[in-house]
FIPAVEX-765929 format. One record per residue: residue number from 1; residue in three letters; chain; x, y negated, z negated of N, C-alpha, C in turn. Coordinates in pm, whole numbers, plus 50000, padded with zeros to 5 digits. Layout:
N
+-----+---------+--------+-------+-------+-------+-------+-------+-------+-------+-------+-------+
| num | residuo | cadena |   npx |   npy |   npz |  capx |  capy |  capz |   cpx |   cpy |   cpz |
+-----+---------+--------+-------+-------+-------+-------+-------+-------+-------+-------+-------+
| NUM |     ala |      A |     X |     Y |     Z |     X |     Y |     Z |     X |     Y |     Z |
...
+-----+---------+--------+-------+-------+-------+-------+-------+-------+-------+-------+-------+
//
This chain:
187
+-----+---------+--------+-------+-------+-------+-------+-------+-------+-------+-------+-------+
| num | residuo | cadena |   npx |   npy |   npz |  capx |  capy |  capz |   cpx |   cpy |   cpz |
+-----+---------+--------+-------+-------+-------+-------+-------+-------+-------+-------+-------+
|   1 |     unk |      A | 84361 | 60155 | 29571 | 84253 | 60067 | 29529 | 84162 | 60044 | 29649 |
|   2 |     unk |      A | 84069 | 60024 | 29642 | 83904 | 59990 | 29696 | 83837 | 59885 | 29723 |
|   3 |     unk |      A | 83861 | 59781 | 29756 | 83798 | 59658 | 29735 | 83631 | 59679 | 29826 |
|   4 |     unk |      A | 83505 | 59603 | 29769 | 83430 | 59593 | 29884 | 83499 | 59464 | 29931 |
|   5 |     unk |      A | 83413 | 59445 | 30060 | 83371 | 59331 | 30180 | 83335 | 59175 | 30119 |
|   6 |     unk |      A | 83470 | 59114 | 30174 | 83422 | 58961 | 30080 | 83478 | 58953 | 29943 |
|   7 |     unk |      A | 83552 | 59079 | 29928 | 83544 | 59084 | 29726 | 83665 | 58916 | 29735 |
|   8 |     unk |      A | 83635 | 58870 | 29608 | 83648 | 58721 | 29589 | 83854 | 58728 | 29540 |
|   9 |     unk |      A | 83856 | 58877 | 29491 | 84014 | 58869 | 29498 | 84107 | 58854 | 29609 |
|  10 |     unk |      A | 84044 | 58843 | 29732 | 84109 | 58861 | 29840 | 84099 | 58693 | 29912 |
|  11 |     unk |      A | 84002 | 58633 | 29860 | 83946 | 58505 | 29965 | 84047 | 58391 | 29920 |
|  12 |     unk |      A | 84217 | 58432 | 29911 | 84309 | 58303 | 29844 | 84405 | 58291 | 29947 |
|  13 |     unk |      A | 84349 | 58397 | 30092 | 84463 | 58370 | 30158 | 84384 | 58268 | 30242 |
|  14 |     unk |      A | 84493 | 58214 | 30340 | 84416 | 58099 | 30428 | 84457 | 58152 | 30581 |
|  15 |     unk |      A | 84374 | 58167 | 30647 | 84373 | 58240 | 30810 | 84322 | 58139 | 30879 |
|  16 |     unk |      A | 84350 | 58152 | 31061 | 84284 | 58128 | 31122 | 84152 | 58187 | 31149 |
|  17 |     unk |      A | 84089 | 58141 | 31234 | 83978 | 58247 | 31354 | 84067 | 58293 | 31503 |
|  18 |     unk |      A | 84036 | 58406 | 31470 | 84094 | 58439 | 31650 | 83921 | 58484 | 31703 |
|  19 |     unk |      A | 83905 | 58414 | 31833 | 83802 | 58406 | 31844 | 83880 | 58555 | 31994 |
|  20 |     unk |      A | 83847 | 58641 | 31979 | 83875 | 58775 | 32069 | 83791 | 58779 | 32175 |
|  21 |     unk |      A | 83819 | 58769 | 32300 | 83747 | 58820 | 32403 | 83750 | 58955 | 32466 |
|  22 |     unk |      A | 83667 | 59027 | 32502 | 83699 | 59150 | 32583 | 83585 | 59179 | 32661 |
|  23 |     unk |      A | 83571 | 59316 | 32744 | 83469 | 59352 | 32876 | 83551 | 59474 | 32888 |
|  24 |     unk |      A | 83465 | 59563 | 32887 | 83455 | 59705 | 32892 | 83329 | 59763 | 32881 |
|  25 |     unk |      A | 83276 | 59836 | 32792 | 83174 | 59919 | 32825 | 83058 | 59863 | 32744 |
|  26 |     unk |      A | 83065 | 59763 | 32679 | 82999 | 59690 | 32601 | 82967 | 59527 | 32663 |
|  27 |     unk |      A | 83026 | 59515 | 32805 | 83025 | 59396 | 32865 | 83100 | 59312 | 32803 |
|  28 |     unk |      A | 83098 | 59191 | 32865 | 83184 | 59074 | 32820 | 83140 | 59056 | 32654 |
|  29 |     unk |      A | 83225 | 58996 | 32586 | 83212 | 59023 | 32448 | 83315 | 58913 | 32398 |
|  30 |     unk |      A | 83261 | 58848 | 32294 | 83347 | 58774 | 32202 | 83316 | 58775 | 32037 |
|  31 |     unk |      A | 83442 | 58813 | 31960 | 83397 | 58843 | 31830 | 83469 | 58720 | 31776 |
|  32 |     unk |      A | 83453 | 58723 | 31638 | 83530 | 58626 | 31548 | 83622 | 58718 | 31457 |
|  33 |     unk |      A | 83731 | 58684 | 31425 | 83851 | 58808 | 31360 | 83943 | 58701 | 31324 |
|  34 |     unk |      A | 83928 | 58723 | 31152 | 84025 | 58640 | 31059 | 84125 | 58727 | 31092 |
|  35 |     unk |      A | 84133 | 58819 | 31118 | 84288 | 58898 | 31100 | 84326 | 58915 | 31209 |
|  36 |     unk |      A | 84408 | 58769 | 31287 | 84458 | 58763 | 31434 | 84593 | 58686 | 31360 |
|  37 |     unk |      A | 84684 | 58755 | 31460 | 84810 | 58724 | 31398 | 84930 | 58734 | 31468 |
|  38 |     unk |      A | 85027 | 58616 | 31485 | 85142 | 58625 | 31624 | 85229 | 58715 | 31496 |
|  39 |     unk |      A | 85292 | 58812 | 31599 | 85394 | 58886 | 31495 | 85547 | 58941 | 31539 |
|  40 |     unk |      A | 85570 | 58854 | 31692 | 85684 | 58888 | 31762 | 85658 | 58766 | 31873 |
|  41 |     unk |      A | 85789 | 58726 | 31854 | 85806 | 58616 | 31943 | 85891 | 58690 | 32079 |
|  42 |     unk |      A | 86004 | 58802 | 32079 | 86012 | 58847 | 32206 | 86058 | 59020 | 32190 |
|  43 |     unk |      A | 85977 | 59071 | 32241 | 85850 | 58998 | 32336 | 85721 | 58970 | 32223 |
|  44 |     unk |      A | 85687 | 58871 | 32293 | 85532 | 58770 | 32224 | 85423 | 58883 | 32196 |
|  45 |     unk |      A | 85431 | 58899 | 32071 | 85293 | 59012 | 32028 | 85221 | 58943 | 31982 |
|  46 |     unk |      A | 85093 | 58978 | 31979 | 84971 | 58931 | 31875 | 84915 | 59067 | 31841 |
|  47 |     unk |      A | 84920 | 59055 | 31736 | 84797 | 59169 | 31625 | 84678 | 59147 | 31554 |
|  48 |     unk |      A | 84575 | 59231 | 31608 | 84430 | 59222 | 31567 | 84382 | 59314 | 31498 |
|  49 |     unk |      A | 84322 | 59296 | 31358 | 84267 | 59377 | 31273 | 84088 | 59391 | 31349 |
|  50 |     unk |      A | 84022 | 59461 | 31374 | 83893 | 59511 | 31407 | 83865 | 59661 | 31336 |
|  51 |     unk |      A | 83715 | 59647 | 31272 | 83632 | 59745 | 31292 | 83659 | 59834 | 31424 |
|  52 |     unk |      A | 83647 | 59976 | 31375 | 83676 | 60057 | 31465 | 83538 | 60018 | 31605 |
|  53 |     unk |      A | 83403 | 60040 | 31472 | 83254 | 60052 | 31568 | 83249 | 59880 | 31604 |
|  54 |     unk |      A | 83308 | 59822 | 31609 | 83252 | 59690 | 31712 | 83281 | 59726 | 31835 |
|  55 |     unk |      A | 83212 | 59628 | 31892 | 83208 | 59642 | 32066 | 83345 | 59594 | 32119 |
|  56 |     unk |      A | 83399 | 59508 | 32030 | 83546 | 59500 | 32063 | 83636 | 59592 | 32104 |
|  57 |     unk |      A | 83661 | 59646 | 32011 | 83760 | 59775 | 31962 | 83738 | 59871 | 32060 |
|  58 |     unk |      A | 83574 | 59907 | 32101 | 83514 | 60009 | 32241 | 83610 | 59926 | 32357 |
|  59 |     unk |      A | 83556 | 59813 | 32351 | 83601 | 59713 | 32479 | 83769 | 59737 | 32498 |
|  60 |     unk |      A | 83847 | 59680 | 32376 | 83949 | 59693 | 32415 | 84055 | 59847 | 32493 |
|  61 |     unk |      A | 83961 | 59938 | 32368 | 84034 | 60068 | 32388 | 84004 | 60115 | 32526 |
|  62 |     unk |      A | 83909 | 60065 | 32601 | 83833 | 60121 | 32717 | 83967 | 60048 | 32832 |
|  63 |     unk |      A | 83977 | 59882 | 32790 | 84030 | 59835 | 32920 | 84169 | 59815 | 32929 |
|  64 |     unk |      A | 84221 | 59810 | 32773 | 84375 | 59790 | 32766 | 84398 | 59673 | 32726 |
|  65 |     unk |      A | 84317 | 59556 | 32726 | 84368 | 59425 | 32702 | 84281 | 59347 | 32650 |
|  66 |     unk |      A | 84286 | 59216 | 32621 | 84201 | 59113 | 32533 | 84273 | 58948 | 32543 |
|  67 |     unk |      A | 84189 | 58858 | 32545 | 84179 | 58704 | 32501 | 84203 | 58767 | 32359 |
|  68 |     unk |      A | 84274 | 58625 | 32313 | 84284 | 58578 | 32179 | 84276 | 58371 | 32191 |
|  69 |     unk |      A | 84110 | 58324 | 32168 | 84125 | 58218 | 32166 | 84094 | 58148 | 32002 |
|  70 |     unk |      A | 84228 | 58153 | 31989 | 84241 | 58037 | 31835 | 84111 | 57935 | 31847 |
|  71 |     unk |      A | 84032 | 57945 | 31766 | 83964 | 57860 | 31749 | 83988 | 57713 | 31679 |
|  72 |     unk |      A | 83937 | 57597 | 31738 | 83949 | 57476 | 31721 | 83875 | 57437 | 31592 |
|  73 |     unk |      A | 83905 | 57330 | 31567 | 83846 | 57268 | 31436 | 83718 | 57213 | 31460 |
|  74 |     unk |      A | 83685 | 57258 | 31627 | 83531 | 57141 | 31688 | 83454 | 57329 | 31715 |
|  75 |     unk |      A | 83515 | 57482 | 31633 | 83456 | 57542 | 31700 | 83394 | 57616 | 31608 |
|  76 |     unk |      A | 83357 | 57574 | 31494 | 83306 | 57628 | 31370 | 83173 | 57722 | 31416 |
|  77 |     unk |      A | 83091 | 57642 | 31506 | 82961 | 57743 | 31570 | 83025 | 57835 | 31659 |
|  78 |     unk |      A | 83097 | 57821 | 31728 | 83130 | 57950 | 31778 | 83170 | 58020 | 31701 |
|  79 |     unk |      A | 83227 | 58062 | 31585 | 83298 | 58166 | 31507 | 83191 | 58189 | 31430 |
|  80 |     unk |      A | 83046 | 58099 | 31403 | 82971 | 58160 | 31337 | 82879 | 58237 | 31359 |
|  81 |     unk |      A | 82851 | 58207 | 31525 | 82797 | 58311 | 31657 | 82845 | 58436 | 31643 |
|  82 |     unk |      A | 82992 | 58438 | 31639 | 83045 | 58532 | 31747 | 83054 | 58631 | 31605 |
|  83 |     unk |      A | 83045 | 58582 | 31463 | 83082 | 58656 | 31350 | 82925 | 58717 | 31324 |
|  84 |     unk |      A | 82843 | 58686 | 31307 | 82688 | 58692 | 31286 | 82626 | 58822 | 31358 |
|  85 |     unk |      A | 82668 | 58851 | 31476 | 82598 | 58980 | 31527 | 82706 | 59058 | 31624 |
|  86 |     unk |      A | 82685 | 59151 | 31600 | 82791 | 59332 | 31676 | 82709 | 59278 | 31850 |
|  87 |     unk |      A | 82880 | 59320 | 31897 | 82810 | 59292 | 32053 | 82788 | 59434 | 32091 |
|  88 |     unk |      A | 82741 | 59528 | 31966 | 82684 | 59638 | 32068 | 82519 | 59586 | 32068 |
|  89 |     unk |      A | 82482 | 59496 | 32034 | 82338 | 59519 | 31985 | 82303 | 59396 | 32051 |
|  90 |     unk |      A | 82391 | 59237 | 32051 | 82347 | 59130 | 32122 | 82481 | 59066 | 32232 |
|  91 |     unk |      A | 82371 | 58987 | 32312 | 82483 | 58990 | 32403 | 82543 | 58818 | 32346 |
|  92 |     unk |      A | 82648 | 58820 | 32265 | 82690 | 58693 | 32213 | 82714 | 58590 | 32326 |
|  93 |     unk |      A | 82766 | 58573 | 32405 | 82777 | 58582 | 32517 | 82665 | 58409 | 32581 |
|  94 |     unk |      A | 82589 | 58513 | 32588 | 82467 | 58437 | 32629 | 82399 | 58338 | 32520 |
|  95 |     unk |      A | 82450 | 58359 | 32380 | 82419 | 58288 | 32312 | 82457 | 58135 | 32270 |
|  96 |     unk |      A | 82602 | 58139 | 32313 | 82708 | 58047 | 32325 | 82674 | 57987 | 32454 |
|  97 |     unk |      A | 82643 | 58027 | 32595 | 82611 | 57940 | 32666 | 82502 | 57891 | 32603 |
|  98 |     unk |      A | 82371 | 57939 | 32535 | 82261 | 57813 | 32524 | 82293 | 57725 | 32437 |
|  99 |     unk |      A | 82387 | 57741 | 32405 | 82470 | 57630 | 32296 | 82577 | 57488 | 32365 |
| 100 |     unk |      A | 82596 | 57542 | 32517 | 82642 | 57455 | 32606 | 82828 | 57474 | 32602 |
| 101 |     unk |      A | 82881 | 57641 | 32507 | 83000 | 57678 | 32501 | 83021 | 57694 | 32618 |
| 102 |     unk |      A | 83155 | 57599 | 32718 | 83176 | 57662 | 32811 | 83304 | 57826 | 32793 |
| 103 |     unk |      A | 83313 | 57874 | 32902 | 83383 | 57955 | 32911 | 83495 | 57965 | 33084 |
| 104 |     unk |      A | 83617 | 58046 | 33132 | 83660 | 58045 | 33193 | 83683 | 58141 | 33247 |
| 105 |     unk |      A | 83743 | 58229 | 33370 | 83805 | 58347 | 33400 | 83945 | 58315 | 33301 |
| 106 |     unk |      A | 84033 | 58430 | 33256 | 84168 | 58466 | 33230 | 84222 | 58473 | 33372 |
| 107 |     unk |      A | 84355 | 58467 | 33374 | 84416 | 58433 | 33466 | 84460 | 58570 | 33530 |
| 108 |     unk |      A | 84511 | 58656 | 33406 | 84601 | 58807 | 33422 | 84491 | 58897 | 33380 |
| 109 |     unk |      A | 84383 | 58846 | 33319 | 84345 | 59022 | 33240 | 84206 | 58952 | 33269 |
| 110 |     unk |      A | 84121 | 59095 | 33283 | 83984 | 59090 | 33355 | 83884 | 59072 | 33220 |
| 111 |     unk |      A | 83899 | 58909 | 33162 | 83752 | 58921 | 33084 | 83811 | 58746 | 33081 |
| 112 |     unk |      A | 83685 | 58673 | 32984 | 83648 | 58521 | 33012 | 83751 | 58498 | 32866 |
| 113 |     unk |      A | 83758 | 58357 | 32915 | 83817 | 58266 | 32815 | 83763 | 58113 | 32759 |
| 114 |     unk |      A | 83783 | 58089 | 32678 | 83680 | 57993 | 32599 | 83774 | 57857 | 32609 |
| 115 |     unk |      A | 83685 | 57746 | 32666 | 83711 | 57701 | 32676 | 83758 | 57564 | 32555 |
| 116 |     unk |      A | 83866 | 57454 | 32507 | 83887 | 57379 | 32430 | 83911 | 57464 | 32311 |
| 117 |     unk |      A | 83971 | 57563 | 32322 | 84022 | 57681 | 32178 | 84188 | 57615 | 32142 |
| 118 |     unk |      A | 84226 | 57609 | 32040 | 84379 | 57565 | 32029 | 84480 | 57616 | 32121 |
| 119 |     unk |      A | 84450 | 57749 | 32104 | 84557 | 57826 | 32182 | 84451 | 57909 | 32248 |
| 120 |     unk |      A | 84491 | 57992 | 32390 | 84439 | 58101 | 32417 | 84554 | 58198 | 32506 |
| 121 |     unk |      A | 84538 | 58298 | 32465 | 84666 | 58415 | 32520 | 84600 | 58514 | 32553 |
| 122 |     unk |      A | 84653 | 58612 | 32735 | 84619 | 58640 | 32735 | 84696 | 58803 | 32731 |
| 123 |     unk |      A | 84632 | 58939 | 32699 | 84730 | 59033 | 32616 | 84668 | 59196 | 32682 |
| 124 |     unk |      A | 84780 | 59226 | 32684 | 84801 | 59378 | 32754 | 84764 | 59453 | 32609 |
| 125 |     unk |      A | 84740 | 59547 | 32563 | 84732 | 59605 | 32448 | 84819 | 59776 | 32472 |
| 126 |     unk |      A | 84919 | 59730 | 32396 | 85032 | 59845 | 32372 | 85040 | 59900 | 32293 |
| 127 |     unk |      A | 84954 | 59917 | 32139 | 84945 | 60034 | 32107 | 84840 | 59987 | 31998 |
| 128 |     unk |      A | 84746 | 60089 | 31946 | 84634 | 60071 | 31871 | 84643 | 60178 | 31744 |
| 129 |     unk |      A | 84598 | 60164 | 31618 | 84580 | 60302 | 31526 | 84543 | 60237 | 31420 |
| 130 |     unk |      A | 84416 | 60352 | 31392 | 84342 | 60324 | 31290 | 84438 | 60287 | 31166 |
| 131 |     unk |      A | 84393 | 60153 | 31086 | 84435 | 60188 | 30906 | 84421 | 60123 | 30821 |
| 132 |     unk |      A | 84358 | 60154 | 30723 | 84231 | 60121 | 30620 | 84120 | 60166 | 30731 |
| 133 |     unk |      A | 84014 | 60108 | 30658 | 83908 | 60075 | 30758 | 83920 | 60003 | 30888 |
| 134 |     unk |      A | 84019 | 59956 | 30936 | 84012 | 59908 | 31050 | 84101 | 59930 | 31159 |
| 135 |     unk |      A | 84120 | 59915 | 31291 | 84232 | 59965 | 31354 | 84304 | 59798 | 31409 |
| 136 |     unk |      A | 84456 | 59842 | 31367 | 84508 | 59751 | 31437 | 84603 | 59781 | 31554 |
| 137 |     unk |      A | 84534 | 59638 | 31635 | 84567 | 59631 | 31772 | 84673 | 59543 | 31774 |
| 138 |     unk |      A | 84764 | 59573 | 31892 | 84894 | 59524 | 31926 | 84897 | 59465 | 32053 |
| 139 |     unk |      A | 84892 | 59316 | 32124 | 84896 | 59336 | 32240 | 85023 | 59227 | 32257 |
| 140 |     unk |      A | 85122 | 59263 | 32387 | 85162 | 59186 | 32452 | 85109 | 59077 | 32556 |
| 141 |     unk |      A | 85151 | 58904 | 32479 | 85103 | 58838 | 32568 | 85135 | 58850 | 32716 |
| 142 |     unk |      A | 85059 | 58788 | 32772 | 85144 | 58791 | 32939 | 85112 | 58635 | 32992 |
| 143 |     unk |      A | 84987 | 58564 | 32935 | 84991 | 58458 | 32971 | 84933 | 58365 | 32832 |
| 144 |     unk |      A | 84997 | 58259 | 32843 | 84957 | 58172 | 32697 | 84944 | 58045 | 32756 |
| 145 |     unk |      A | 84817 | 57950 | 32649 | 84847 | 57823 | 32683 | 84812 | 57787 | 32511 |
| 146 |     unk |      A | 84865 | 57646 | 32509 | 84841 | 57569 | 32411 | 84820 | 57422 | 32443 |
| 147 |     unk |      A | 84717 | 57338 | 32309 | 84726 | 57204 | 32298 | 84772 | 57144 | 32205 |
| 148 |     unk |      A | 84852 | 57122 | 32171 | 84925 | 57041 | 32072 | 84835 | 56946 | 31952 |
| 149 |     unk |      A | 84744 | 56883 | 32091 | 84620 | 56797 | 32074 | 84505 | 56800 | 31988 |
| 150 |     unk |      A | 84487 | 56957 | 31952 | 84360 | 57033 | 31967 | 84422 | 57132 | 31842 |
| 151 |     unk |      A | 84378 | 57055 | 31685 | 84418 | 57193 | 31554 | 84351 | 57245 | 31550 |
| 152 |     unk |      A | 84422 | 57385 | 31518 | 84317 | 57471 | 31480 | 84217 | 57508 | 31399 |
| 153 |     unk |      A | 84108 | 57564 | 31359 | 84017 | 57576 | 31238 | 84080 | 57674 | 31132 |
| 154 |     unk |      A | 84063 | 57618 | 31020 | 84104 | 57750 | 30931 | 84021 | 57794 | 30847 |
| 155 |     unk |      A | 84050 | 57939 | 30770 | 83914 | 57986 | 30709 | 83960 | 58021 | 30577 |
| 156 |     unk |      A | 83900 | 57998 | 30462 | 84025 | 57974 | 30331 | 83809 | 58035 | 30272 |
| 157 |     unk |      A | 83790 | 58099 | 30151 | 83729 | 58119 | 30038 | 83605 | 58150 | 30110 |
| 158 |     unk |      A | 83600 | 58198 | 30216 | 83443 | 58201 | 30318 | 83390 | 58114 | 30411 |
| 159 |     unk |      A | 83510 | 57961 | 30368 | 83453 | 57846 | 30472 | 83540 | 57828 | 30511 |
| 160 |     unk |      A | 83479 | 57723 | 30668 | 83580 | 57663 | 30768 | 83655 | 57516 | 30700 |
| 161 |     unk |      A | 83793 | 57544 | 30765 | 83870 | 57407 | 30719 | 83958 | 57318 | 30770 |
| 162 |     unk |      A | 83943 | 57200 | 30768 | 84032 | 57110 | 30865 | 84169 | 57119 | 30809 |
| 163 |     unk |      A | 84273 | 57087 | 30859 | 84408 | 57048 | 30827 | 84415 | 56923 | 30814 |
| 164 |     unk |      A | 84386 | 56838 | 30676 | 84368 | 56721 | 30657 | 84514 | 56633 | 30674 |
| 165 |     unk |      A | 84628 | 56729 | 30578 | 84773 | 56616 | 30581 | 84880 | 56727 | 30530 |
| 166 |     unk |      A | 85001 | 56722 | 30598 | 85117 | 56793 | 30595 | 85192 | 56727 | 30477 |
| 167 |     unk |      A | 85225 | 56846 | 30400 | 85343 | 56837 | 30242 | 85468 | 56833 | 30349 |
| 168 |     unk |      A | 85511 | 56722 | 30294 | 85677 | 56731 | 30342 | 85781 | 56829 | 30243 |
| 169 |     unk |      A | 85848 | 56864 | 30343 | 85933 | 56988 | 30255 | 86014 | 56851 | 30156 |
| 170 |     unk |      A | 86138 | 56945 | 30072 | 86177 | 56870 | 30001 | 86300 | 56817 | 30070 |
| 171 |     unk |      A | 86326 | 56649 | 29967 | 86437 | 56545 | 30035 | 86531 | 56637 | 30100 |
| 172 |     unk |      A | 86580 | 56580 | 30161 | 86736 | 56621 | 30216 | 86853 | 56674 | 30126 |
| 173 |     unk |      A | 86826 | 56599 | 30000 | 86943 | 56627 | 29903 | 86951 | 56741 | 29820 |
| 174 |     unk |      A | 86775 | 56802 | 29845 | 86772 | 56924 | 29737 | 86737 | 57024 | 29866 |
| 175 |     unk |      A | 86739 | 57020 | 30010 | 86745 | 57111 | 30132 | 86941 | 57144 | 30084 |
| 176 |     unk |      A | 87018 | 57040 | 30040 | 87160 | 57066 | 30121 | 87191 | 57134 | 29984 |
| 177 |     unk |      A | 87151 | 57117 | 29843 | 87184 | 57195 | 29735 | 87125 | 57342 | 29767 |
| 178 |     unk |      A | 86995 | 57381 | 29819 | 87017 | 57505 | 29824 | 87074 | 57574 | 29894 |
| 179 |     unk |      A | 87114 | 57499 | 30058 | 87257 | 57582 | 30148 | 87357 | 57589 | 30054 |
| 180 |     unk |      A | 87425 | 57510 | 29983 | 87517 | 57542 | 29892 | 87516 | 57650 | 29800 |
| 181 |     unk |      A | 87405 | 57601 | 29750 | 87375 | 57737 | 29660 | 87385 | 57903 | 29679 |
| 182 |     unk |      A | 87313 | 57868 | 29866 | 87331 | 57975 | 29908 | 87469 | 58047 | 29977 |
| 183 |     unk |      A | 87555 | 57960 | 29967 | 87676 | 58004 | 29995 | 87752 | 58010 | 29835 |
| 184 |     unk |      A | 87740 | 57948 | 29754 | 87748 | 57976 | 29622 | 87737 | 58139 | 29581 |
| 185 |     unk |      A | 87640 | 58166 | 29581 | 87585 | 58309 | 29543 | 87558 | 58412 | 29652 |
| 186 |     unk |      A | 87648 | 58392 | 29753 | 87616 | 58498 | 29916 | 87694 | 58633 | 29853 |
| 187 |     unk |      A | 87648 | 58744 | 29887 | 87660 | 58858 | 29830 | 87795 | 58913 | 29902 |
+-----+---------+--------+-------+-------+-------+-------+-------+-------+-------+-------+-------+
//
């Protein structure tokens, strides 16, 4: 099956923004990428879905590595910057400073980091390959920070969204019936 771009059967999942940094042959660069995703805790992977032709994907494949800064719930203009135009064509960059976005050096890997993002990690990239239309990237973190303080933005039907209030799982009494259960019916 085929879907286009945006098709409305797809807009029920709920993602973050990984707001991606990179610098390679396209210069410093920051995109916006719903499809950022922790997928190994050890060792600590993150996986990035990108367009092959963004300046990203050039960037990354050129240098080996990438920022991944989770965007905040205060960073809705940045993800709408950084989503709005290909950094082969503008320098996003510069657009976000006239906006008063600060930014930082990375600590381990040679490109900037955004400053007040939920999380930002920074990632070696260990293996890449095209599929579907897009290639996904694999990188090992090497350096991470987080704020506890500071939720993240989420992106649910085309728009940005706060995390208003947490569903409590269920009582205690129907958590300890399904361990039972599950020892009940263990294969």
């Amino acid at each position: 099956m085929y879907l286009a771009w945006n098709d409305k059967r797809t807009r029920q999942f709920v993602t973050n923004v990984g707001l991606i940094t990179s610098d390679g042959p396209y210069g410093p660069d920051v995109m916006a990428a719903e499809w950022t995703h922790h997928i190994s805790y050890s060792p600590c992977l993150i996986a990035l879905n990108i367009r092959g032709d963004d300046a990203t994907a050039h960037n990354i494949k050129e240098s080996n590595e990438f920022g991944v800064n989770l965007a905040s719930e205060n960073q809705s203009l940045i993800c709408s910057i950084s989503g709005k135009f290909t950094g082969t064509k503008v320098d996003k960059i510069k657009i976000l400073k006239e906006f008063g976005v600060k930014f930082h050096p990375a600590k381990r890997i040679a490109c900037t980091m955004i400053d007040e993002s939920a999380m930002q990690a920074e990632c070696k990239l260990i293996r890449h390959e095209e599929i579907g239309d897009h290639i996904f990237f694999v990188g090992e973190v090497i350096e991470i920070s987080a704020d506890e303080n500071i939720r993240p933005l989420l992106y649910h039907q085309g728009k940005y969204w706060k995390i208003i209030e947490s569903i409590e799982k269920p009582p205690i009494e129907i958590l300890d019936r399904i361990a039972s259960l599950g020892e009940k019916f263990k294969k």
